[in-house]
Residue frames as a rotation matrix with the C-alpha (Angstrom) as fourth column:
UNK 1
0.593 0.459 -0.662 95.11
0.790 -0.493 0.365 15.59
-0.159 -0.739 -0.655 -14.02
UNK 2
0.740 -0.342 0.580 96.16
-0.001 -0.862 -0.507 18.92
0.673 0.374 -0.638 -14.18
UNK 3
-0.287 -0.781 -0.555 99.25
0.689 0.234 -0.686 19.61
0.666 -0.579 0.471 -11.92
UNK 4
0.194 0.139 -0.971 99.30
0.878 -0.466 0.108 21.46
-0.438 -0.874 -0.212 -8.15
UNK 5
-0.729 -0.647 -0.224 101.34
0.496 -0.724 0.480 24.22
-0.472 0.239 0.849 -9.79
UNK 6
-0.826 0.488 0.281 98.83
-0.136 -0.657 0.741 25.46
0.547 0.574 0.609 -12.93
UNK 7
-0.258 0.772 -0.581 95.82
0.934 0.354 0.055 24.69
0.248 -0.528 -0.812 -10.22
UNK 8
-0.020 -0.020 -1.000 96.52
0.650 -0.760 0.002 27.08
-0.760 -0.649 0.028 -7.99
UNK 9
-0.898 -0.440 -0.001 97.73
0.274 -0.561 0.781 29.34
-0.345 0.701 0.624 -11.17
UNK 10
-0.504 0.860 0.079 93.95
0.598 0.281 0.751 28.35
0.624 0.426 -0.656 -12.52
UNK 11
0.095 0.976 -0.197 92.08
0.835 0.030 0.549 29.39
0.542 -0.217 -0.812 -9.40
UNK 12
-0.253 -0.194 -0.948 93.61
0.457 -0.887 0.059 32.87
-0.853 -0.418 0.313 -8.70
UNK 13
-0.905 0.023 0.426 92.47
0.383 -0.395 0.835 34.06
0.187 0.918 0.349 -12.12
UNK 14
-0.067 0.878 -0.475 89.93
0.503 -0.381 -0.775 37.07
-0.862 -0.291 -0.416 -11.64
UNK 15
-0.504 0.454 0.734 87.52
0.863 0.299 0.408 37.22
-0.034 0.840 -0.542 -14.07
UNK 16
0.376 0.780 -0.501 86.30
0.869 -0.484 -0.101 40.19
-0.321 -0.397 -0.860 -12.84
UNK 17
-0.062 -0.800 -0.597 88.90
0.176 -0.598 0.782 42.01
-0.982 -0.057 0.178 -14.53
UNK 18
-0.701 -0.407 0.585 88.50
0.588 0.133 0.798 41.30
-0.402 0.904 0.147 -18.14
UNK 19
-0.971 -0.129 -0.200 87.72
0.029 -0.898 0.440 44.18
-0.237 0.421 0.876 -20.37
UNK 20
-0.114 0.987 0.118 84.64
-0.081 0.109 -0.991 44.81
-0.990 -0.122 0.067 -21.12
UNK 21
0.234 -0.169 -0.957 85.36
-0.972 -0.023 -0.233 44.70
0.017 0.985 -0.170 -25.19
UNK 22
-0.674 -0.588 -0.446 86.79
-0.650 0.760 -0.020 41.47
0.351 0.276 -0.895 -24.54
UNK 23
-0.795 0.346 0.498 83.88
0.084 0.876 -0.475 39.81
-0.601 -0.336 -0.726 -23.01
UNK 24
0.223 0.861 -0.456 81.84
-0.630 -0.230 -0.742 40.91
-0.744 0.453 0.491 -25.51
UNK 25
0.101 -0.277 -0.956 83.69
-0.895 0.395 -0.209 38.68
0.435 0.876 -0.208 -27.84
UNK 26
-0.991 -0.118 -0.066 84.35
-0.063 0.835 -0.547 36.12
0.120 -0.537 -0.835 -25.24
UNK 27
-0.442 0.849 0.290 80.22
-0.400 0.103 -0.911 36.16
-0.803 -0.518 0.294 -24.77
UNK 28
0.540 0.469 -0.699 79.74
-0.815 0.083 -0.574 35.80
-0.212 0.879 0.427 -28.44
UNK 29
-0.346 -0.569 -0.746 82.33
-0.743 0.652 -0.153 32.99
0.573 0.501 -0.648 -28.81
UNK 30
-0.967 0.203 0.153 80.65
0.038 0.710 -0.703 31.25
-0.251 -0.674 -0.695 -25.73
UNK 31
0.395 0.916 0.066 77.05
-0.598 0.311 -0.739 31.34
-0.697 0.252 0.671 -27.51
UNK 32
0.348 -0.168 -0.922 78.50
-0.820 0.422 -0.386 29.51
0.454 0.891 0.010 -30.78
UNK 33
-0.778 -0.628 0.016 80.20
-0.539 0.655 -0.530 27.09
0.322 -0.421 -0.848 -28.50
UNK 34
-0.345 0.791 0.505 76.52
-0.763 0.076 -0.641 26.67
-0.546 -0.606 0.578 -26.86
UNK 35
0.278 0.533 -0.799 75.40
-0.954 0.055 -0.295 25.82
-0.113 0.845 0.523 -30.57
UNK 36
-0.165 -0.478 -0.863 77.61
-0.862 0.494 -0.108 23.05
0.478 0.726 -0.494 -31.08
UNK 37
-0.862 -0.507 0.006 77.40
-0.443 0.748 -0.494 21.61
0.246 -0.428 -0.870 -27.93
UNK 38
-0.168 0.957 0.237 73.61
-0.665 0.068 -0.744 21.67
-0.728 -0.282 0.625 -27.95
UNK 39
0.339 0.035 -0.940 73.66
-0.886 0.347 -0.307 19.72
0.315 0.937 0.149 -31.71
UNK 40
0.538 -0.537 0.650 76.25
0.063 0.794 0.604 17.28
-0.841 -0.284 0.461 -29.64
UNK 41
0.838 -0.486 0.249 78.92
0.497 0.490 -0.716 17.94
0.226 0.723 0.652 -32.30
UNK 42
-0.283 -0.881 -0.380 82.89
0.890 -0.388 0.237 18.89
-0.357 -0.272 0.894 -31.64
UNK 43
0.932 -0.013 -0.361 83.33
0.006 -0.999 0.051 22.30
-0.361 -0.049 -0.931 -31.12
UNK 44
-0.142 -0.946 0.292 86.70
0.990 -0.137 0.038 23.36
0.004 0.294 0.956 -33.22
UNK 45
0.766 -0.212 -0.606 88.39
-0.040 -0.958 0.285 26.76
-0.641 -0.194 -0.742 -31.94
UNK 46
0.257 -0.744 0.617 91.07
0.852 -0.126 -0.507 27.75
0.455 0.657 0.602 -34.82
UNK 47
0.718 0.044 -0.694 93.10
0.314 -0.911 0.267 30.83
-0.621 -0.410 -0.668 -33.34
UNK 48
0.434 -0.417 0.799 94.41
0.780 -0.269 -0.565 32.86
0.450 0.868 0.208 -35.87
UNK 49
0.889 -0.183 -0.420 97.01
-0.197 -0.980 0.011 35.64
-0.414 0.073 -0.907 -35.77
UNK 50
0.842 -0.218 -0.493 99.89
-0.539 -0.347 -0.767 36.61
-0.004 0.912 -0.410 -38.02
UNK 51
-0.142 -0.857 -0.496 102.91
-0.779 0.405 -0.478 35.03
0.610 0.319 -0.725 -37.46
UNK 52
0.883 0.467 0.046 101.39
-0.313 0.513 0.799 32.20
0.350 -0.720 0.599 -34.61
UNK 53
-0.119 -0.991 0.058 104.42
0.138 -0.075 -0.988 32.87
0.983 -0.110 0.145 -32.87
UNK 54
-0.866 -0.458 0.198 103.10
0.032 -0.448 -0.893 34.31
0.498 -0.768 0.403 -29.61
UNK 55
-0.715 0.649 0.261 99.36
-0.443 -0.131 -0.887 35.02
-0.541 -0.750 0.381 -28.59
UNK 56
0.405 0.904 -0.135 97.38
-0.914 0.394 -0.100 32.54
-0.037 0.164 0.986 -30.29
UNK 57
-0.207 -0.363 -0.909 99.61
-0.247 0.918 -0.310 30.16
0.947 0.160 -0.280 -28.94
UNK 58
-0.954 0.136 0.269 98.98
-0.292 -0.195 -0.936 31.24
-0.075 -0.971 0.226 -25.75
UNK 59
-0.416 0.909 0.013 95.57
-0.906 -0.415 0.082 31.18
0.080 0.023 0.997 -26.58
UNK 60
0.171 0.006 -0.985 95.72
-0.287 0.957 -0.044 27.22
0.943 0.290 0.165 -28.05
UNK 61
-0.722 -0.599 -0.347 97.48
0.075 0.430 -0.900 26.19
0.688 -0.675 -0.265 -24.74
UNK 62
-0.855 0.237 0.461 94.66
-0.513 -0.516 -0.686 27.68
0.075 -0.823 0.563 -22.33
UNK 63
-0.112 0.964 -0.240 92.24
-0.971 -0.055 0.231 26.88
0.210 0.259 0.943 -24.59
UNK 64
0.139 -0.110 -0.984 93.13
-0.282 0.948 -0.145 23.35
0.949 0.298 0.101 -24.26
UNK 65
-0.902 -0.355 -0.246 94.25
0.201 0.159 -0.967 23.20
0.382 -0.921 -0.073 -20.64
UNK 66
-0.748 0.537 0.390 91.05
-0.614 -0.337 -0.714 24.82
-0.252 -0.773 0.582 -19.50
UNK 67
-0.138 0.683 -0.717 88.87
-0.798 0.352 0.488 22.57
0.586 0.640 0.497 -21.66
UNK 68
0.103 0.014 -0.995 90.32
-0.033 0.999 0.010 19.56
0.994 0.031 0.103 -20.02
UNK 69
-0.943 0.106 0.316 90.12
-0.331 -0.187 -0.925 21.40
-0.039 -0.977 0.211 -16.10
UNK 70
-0.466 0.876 0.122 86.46
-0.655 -0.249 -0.713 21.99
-0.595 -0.412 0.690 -16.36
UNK 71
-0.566 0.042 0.823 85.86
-0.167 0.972 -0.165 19.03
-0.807 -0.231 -0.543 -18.36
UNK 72
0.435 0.671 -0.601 84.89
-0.658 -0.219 -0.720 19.80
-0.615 0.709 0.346 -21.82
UNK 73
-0.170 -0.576 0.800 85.68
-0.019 0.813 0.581 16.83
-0.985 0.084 -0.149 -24.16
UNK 74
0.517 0.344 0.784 84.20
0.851 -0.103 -0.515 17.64
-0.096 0.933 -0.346 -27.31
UNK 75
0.959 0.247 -0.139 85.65
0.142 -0.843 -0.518 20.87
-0.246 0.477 -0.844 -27.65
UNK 76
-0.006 -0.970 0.244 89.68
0.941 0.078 0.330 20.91
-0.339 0.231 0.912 -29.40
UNK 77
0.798 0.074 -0.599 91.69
0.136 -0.989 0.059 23.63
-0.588 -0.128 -0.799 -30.04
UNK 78
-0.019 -0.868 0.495 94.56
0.999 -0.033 -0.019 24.85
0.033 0.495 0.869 -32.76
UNK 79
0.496 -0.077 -0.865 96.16
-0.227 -0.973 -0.044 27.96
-0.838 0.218 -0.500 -34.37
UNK 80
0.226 -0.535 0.814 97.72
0.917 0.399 0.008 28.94
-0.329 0.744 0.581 -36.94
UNK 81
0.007 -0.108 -0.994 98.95
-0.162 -0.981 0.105 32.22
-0.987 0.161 -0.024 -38.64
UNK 82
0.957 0.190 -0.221 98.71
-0.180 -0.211 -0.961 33.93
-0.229 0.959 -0.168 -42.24
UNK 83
0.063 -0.970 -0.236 102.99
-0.731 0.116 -0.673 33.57
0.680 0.215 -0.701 -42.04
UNK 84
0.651 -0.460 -0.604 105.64
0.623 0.779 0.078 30.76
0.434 -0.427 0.793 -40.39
UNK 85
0.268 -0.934 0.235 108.14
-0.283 -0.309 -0.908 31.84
0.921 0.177 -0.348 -38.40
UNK 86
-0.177 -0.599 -0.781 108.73
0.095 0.779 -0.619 30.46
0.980 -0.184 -0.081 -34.76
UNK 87
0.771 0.636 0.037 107.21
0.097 -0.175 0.980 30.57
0.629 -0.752 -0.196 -31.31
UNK 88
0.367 -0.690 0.623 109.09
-0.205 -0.714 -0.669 32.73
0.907 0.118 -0.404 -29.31
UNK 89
-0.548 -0.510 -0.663 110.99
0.506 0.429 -0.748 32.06
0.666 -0.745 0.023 -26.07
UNK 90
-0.778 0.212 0.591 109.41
-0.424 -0.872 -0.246 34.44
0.463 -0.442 0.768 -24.31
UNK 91
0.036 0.941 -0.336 106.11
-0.770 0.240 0.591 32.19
0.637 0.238 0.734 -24.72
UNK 92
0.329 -0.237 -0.914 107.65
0.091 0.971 -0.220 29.19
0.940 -0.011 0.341 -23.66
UNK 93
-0.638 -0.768 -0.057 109.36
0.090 -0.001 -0.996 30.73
0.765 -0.641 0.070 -20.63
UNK 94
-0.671 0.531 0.518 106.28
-0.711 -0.659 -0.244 32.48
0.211 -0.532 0.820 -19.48
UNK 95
0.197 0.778 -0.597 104.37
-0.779 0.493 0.386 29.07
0.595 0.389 0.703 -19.91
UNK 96
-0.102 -0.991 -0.090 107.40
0.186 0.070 -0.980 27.45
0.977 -0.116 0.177 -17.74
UNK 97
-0.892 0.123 0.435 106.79
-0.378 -0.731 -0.569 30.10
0.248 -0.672 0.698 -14.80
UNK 98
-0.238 0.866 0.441 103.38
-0.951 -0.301 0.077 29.05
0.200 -0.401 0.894 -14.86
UNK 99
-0.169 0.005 0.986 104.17
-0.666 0.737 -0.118 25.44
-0.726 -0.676 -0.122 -14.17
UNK 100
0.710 0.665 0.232 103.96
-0.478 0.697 -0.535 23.44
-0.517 0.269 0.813 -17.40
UNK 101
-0.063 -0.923 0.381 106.43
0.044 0.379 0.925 20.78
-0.997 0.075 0.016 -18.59
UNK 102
0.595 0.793 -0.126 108.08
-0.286 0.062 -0.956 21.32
-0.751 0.605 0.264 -21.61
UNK 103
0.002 -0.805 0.593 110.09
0.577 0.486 0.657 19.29
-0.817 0.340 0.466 -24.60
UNK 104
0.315 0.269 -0.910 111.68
-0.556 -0.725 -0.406 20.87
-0.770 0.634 -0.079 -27.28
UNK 105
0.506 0.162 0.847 111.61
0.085 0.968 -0.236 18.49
-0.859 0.191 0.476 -30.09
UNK 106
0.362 -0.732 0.577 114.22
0.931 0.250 -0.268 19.64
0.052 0.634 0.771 -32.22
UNK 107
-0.125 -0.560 -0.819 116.62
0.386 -0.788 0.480 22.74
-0.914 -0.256 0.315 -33.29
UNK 108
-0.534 -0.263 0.804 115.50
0.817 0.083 0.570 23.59
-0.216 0.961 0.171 -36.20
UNK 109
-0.978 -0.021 0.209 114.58
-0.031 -0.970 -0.241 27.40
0.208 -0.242 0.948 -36.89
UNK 110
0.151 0.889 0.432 110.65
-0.882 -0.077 0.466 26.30
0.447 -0.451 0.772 -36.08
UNK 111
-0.859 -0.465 0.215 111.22
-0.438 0.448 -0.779 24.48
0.266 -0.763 -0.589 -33.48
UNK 112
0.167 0.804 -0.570 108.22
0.192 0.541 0.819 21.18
0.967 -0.246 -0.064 -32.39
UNK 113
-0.892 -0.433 0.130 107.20
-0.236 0.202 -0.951 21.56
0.385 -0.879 -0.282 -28.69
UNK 114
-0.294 0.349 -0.890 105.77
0.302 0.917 0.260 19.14
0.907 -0.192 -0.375 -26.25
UNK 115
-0.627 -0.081 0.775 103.64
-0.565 -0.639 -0.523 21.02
0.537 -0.765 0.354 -23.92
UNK 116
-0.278 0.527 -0.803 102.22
0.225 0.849 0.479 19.19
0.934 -0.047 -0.354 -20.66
UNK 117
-0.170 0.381 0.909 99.88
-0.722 -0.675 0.148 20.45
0.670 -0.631 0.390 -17.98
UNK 118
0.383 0.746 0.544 99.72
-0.914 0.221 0.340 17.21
0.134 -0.628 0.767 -16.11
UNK 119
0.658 0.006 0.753 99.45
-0.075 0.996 0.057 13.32
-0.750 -0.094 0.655 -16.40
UNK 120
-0.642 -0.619 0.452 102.34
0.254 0.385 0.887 11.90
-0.723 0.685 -0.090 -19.45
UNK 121
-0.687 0.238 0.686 99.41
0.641 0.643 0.419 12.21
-0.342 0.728 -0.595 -21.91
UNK 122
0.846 0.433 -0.310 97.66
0.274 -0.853 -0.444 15.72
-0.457 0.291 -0.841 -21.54
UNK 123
-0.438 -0.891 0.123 100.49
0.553 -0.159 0.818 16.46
-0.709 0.426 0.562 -24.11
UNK 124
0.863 0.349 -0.365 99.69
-0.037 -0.677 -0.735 19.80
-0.504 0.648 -0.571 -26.73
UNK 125
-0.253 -0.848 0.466 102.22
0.811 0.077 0.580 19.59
-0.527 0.524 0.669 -29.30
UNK 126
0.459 0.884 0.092 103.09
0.677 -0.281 -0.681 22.61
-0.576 0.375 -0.727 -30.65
UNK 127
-0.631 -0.747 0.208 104.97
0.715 -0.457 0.528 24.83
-0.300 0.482 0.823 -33.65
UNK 128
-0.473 0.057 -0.879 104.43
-0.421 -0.891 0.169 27.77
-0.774 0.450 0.445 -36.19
UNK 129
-0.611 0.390 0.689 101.66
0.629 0.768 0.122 27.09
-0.482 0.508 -0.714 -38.67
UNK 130
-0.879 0.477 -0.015 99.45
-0.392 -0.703 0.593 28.34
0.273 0.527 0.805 -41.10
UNK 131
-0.431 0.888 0.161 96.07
-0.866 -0.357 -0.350 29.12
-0.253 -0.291 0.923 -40.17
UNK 132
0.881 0.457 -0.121 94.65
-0.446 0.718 -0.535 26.09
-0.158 0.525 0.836 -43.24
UNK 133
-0.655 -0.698 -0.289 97.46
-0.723 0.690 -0.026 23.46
0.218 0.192 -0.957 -42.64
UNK 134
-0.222 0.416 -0.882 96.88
-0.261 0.846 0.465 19.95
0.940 0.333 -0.079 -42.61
UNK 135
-0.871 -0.116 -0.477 96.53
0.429 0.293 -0.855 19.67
0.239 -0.949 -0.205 -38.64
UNK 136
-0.729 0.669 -0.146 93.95
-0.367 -0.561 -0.743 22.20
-0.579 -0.488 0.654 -38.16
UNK 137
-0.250 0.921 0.299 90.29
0.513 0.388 -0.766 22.02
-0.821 -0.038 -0.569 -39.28
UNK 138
-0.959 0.264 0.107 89.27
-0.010 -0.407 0.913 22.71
0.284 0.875 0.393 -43.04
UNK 139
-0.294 0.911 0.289 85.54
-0.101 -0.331 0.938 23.08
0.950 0.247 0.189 -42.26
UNK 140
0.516 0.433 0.739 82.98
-0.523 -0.525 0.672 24.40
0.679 -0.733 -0.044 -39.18
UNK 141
-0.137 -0.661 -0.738 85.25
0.909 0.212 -0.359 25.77
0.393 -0.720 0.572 -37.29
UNK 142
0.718 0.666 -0.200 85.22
0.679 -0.607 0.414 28.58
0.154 -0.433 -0.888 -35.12
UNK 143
0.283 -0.603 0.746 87.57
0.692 -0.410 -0.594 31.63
0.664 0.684 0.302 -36.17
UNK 144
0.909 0.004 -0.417 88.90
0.265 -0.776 0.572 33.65
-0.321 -0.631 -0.706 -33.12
UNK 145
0.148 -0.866 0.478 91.61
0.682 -0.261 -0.683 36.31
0.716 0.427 0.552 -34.72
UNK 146
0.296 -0.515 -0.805 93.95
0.946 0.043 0.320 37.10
-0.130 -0.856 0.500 -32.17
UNK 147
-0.406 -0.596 -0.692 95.51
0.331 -0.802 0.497 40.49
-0.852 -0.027 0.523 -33.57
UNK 148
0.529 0.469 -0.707 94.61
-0.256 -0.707 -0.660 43.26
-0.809 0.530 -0.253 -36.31
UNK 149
-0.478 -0.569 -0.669 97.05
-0.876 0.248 0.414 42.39
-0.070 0.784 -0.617 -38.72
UNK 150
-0.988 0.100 -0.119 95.71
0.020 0.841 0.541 39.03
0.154 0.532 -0.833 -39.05
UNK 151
0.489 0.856 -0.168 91.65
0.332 -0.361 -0.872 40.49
-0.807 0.370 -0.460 -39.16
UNK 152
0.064 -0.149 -0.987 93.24
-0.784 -0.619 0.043 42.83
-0.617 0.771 -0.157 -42.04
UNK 153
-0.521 -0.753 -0.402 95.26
-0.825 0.324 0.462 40.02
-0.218 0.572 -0.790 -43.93
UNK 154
-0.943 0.321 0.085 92.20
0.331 0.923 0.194 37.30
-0.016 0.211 -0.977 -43.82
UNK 155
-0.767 0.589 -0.254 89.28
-0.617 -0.786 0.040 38.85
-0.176 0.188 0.966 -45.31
UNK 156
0.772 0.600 -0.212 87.43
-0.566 0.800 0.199 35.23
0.289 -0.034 0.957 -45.84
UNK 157
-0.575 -0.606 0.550 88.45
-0.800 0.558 -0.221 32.48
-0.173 -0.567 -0.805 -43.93
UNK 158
-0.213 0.462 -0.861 87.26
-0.508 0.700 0.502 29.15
0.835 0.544 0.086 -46.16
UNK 159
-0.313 -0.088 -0.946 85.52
0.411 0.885 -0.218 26.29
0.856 -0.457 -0.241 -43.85
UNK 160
-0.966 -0.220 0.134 84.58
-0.022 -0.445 -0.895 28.81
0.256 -0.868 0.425 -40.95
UNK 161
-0.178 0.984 0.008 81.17
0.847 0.149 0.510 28.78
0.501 0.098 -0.860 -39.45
UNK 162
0.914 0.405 0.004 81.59
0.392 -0.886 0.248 31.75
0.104 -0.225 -0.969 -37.36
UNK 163
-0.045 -0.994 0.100 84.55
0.547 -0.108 -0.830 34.50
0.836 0.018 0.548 -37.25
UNK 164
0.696 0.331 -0.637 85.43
0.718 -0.301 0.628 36.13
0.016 -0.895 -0.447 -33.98
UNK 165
0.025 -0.781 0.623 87.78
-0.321 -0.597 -0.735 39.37
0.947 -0.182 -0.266 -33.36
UNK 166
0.947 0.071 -0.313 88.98
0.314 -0.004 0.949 38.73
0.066 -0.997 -0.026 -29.98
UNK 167
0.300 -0.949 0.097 92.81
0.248 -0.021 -0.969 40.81
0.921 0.314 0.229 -30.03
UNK 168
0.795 -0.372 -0.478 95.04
0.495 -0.058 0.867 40.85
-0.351 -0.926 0.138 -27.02
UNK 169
0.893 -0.417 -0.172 97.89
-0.374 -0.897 0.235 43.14
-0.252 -0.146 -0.957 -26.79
UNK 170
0.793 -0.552 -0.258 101.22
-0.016 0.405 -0.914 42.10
0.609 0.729 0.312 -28.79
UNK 171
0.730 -0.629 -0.269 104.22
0.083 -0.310 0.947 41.64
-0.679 -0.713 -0.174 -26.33
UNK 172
0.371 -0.758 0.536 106.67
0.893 0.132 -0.431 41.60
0.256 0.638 0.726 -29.21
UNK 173
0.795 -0.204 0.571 107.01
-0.084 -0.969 -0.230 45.09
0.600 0.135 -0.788 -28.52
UNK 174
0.913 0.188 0.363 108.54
-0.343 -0.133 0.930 44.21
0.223 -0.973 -0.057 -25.52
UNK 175
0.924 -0.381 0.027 111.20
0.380 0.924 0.035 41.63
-0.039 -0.022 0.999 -26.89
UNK 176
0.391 -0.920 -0.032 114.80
0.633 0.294 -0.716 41.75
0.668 0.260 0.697 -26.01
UNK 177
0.165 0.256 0.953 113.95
-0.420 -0.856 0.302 44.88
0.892 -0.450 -0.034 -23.32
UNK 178
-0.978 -0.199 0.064 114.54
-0.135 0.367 -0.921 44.21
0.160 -0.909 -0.385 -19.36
UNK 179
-0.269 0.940 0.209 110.53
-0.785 -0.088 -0.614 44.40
-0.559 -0.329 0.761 -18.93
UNK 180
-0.508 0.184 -0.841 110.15
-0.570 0.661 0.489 41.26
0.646 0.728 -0.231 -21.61
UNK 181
-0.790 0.237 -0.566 109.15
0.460 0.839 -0.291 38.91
0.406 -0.490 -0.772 -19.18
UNK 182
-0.672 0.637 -0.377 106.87
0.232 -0.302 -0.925 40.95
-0.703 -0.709 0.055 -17.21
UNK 183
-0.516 0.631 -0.579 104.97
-0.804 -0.589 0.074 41.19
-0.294 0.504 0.812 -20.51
UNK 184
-0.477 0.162 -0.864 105.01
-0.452 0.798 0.399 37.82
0.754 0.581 -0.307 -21.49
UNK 185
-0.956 0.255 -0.144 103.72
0.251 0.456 -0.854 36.99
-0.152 -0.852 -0.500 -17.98
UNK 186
-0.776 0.592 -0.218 101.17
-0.377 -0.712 -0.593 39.78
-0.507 -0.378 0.775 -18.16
UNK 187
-0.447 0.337 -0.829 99.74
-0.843 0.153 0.516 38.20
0.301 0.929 0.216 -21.62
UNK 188
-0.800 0.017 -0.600 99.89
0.062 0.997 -0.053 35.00
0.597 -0.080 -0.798 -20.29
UNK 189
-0.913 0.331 -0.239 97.66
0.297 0.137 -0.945 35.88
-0.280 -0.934 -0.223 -17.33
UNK 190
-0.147 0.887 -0.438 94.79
-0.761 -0.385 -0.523 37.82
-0.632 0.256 0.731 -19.36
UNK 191
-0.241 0.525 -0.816 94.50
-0.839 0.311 0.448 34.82
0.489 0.792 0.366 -22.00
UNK 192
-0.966 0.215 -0.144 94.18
0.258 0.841 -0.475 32.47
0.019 -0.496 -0.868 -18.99
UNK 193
-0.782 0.620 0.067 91.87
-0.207 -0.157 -0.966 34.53
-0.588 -0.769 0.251 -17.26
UNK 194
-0.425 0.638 -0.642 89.95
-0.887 -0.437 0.153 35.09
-0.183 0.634 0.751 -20.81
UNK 195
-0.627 0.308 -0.715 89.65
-0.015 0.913 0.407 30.88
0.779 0.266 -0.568 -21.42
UNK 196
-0.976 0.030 -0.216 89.06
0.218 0.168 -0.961 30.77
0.007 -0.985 -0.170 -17.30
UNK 197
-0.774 0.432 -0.463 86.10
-0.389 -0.901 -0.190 33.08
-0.499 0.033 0.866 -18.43
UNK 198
-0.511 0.251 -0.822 84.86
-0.852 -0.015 0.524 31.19
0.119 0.968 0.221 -21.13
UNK 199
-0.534 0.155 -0.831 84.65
-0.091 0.967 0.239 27.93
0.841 0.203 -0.502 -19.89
UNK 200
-0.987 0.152 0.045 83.11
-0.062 -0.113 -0.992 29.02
-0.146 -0.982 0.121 -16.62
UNK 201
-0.171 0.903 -0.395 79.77
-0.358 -0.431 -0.829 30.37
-0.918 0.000 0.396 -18.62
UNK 202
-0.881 0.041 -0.471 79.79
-0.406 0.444 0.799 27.98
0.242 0.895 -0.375 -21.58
């Protein structure tokens, strides 16, 4: 079960807010979802953006948490980026704030972590990765690139069945600044709202 904490977190999200650019991409990623689940075969979301350091982790984490609110079992989620380099605190704190437990499974400069939204066993385990590592999905999957730099830097994406732009706003800018957090919150709250969105009208 999900916990009391990201519930409540879950059922203040207004949907009524998200751009209109973004639901156009969030309408087109929720027909292709339609597809799969009409075939009866796993849906596989791959979020991509450049260093999968920040907002296509966010993205993985929702995408997964909301899957397993509203009860979608076929449908898994990953990321990955075109570079390695290390999922920022910021991410983790702001994820924290919003009520999920988390382990950090070592100290090493990409750090493994053990997010959980719930019961011992809704567990998302997650680091810095490329996009076509061995965890994620080498064929139909469903491409949703998080940021411009990683649309620019992956002109073909082998094994996809459909690509999506869907970019959210980069807090990096934001990092090391007194207003950091209030970005990393802010992010956090539009890629809820955007899953919150998705899975409502799937």
């Amino acid at each position: 079960m999900i916990n009391d904490k990201i519930s409540n977190f879950i059922l203040k999200l207004d949907t009524s807010k998200i751009p209109r650019s973004r639901i156009k991409a969030l309408d087109l990623l929720i027909q292709q979802v339609r597809i799969c689940l009409n075939k009866g075969i796993s849906t596989q979301l791959n979020f991509i953006c450049t260093n999968n350091s920040r907002r296509s982790q966010f993205c993985q984490i929702w995408s997964e948490t909301l899957a397993y609110y509203y009860d979608y079992k076929n449908i898994s989620s990953f990321s990955g980026g075109t570079e390695i380099t290390e999922i920022y605190n910021g991410v983790i704190n702001s994820l924290i704030k919003t009520g999920f437990n988390i382990l950090k499974d070592n100290i090493n400069l990409n750090p493994v972590y053990s997010i959980n939204f719930g019961e011992s066993t809704n567990t998302i385990t997650v680091y810095s990765k490329l996009f076509n590592c061995n965890l994620n999905p080498k064929s139909d999957f469903i491409a949703i690139i998080n940021c411009s730099s990683a649309n620019e830097n992956c002109p073909f994406l082998a094994g996809a069945s459909k690509r999506i732009s869907m970019p959210f706003d980069d807090p990096k800018f934001y990092d090391g600044s007194k207003n950091e957090m209030y970005y990393y919150n802010k992010i956090n709250i539009e890629i809820a709202t955007s899953f919150k969105y998705l899975y409502l009208n799937i």
